[in-house]
N, C-alpha and C positions, 0 to 999 in steps of 0.2 A: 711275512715276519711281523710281528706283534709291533706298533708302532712304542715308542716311550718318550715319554714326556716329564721334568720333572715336576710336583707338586709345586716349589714354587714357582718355576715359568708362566702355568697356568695363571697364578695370583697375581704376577705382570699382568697377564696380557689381560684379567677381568677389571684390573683397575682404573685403565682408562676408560673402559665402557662403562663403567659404574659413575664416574665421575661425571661425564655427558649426564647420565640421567638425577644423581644426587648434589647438585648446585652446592648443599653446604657440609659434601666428603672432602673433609682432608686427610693429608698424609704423610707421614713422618718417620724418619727412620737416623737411626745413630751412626752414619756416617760407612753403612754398609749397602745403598742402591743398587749395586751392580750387582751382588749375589745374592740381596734378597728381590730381584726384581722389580723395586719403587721405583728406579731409574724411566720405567714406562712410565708412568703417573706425570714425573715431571715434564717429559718430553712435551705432554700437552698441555699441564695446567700447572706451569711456574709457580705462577702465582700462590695453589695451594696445596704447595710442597714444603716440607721443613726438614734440612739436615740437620739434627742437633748436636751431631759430632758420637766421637767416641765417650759419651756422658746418660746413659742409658735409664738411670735412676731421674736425672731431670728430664728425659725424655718422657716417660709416663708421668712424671706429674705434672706435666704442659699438656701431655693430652688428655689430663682429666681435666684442667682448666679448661681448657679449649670446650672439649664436650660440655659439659656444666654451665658453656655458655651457647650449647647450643646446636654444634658443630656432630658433625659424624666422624671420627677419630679411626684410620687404621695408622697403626705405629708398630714398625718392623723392627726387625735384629734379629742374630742367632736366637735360637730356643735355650742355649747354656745363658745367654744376658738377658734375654728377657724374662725365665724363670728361674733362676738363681740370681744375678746381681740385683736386679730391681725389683723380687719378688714383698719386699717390703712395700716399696712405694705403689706396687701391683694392688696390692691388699689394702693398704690404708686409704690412698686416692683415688683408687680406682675401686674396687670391688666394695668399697663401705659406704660409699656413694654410692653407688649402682652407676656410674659415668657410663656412658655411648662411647665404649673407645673399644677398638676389637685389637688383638694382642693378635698382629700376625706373625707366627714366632718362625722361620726357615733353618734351615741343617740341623733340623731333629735326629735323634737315634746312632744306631751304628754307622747307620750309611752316609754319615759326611765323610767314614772313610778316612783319607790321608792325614786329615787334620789331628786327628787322634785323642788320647782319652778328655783331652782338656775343652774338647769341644762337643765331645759324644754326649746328646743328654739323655740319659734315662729316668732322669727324676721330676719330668716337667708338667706330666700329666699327673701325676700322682700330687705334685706342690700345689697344680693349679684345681685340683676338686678340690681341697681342701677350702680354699676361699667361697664363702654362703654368696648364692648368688651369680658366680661365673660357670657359664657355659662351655662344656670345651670339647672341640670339635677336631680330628681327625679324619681328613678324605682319603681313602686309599688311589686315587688317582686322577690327572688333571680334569676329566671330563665331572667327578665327584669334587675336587677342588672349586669349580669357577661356580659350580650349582650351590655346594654351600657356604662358599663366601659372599655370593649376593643375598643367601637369606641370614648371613651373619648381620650384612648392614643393616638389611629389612627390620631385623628385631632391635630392639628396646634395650640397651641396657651391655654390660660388659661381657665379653666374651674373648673364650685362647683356639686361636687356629693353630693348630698343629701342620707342616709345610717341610717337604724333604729337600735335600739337596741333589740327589741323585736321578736319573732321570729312570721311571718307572714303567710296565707296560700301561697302553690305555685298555683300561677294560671295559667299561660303561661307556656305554651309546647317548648319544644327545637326547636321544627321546626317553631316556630311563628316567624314572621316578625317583627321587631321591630326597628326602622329607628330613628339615631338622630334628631330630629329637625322634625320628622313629626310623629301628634296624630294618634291615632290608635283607630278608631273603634269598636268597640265590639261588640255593638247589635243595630240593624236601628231603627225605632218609626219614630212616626207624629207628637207625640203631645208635647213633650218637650224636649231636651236634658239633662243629667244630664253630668257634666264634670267635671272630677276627676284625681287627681293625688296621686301619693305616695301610700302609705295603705289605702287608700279609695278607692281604684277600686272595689275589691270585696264588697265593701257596696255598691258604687253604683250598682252594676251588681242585688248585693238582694235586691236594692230598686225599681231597673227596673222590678223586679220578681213581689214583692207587687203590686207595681201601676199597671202591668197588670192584676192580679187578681181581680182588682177593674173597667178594664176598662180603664186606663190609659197605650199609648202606648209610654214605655220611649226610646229613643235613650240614651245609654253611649258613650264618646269619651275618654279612660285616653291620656291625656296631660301629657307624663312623661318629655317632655323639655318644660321648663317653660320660656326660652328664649334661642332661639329665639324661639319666638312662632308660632306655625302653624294656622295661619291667617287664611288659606282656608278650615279648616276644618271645624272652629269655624264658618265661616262668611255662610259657607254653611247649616252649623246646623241649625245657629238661622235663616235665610230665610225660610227654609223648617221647621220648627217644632215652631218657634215665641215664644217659652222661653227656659230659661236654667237657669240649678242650677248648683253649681260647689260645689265642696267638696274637702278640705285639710285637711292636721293636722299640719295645720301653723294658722297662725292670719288672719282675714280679710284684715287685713291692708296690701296692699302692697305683698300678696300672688296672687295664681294662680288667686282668683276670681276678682281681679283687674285688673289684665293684661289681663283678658278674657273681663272686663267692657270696657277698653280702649278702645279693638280693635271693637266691637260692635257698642260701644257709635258715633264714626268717619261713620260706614261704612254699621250698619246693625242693628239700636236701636231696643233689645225686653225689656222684662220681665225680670228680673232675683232676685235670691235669692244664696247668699252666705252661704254656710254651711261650717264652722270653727273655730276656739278660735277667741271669742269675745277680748274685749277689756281689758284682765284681765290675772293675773299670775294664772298657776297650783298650784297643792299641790303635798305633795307625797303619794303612791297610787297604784292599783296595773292597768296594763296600759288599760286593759277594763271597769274597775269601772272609770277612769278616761274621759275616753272619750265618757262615758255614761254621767258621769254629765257634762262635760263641750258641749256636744251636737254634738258631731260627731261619729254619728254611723247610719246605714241605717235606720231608725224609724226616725232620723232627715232627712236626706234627702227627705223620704217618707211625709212628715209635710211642710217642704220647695215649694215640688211640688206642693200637694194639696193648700198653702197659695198662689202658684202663680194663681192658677185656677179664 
């Protein structure tokens, strides 16, 4: 049985180790350690831990100070408060600056599940491209988490880690490659690309399973940085295979499947279909009944494909 781990556990357990090796990582979170994972962090380096409470908008502008003065800043909370309530002080003090503060955001998407629509974000990726300058990053799972959260610190400058609540299969082996800012492969095909980010890889991968059983040869590419985006892999995709389907567990709007539209649309127009929460809020729910009915699971993509045929 597939082991699963969730995205943010991993983010725990890298942070003490990062900590050992980056003397001036701190870290800081609005008064949620336990289920975003900081609670490791503190266990070993009291000293540079900050719970700033339930106050999320002072929270990012202490870690732009902090950074600005020098410091390596990761500062947690849900993905609903760090890119909806704070996404001002996100933008003004931190992304206008360029501050060293990485936005490690936890219970992204459908799959927080019980908590329900007030907590389900789908608008966070889409909020956080919009800021010039912020990086933003989606792993589809803990062994892709801990790889690019240490090249989150490594870089220069602001950045949004996208972190689920739910625990996910591990897919990717310790020795995989996994590069910020360039898509990664997984299986070649002719006949269409599927492109997937987050906890959709492994559905894409079982959708590229289905479609060959029926004769359909899929290419996957997971797209875990969602900008900057890897232009040449996409642009190489759709020349060679002439459609693509993309899958998130984000909104159509303004998620990965748009930012793969854009670059296409300019420089290499196919086919495509978007598979992700439509245009509408979650409920609360347990996180695979949920994204059964709101249509993100491999049987949609497998549907997606066939409708582009």
């Amino acid at each position: 049985m597939t082991e699963k781990i969730a995205t943010r556990q991993a983010y725990g357990e890298i942070l003490p180790v990062l900590g050992k090796e980056y003397p001036d990582l701190v870290v800081m979170d609005a008064d949620l350690s336990g289920s975003t994972k900081t609670a490791e962090f503190r266990k070993v380096f009291p000293e540079r831990f900050f719970n700033m409470g339930i106050a999320e908008q002072n929270m990012y502008g202490q870690a732009a100070g902090l950074a600005l003065s020098g410091k390596i800043v990761c500062a947690s909370t849900f993905a609903m408060f760090a890119s909806g309530r704070a996404f001002e002080i996100i933008r003004n003090s931190i992304g206008y600056t360029h501050a060293n503060v990485k936005i490690c955001a936890t219970h992204a998407g459908i799959t927080v599940g019980e908590d329900g629509a007030s907590h389900q974000t789908f608008e966070d990726i889409a909020l956080m491209r919009t800021i010039p300058g912020m990086t933003v990053i989606n792993p589809s799972d803990a062994v892709s988490a801990k790889k690019l959260l240490r090249q989150a610190v490594e870089m220069e400058g602001p950045c949004y880690v996208r972190l689920g609540r739910a625990a996910v299969p591990v897919y990717y082996k310790e020795e995989d490659e996994i590069i910020l800012g360039r898509g990664k492969q997984l299986r070649d095909g002719k006949d269409l690309t599927i492109i997937a980010t987050g906890i959709m890889v492994p559905d894409a991968m079982a959708a590229a399973e289905k479609l060959a059983e029926e004769g359909v040869d899929a290419r996957v590419i997971d797209i875990h940085t969602i900008k900057p985006l890897d232009e040449e892999i996409i642009l190489k995709a759709a020349a060679e295979t002439g459609a693509i389907v993309t899958a998130e567990e984000h909104s159509v709007i303004g998620g990965l499947g748009e930012a793969v539209a854009h670059t296409v649309v300019k420089k290499c127009p196919v086919k495509m279909a978007m598979v992700g929460q439509q245009d509408v809020f979650g409920e609360s729910g347990k996180p695979d009944e949920l994204r059964a009915k709101y249509h993100m699971t491999a049987e949609d993509i497998v549907k997606a494909a066939k409708d582009l045929a």
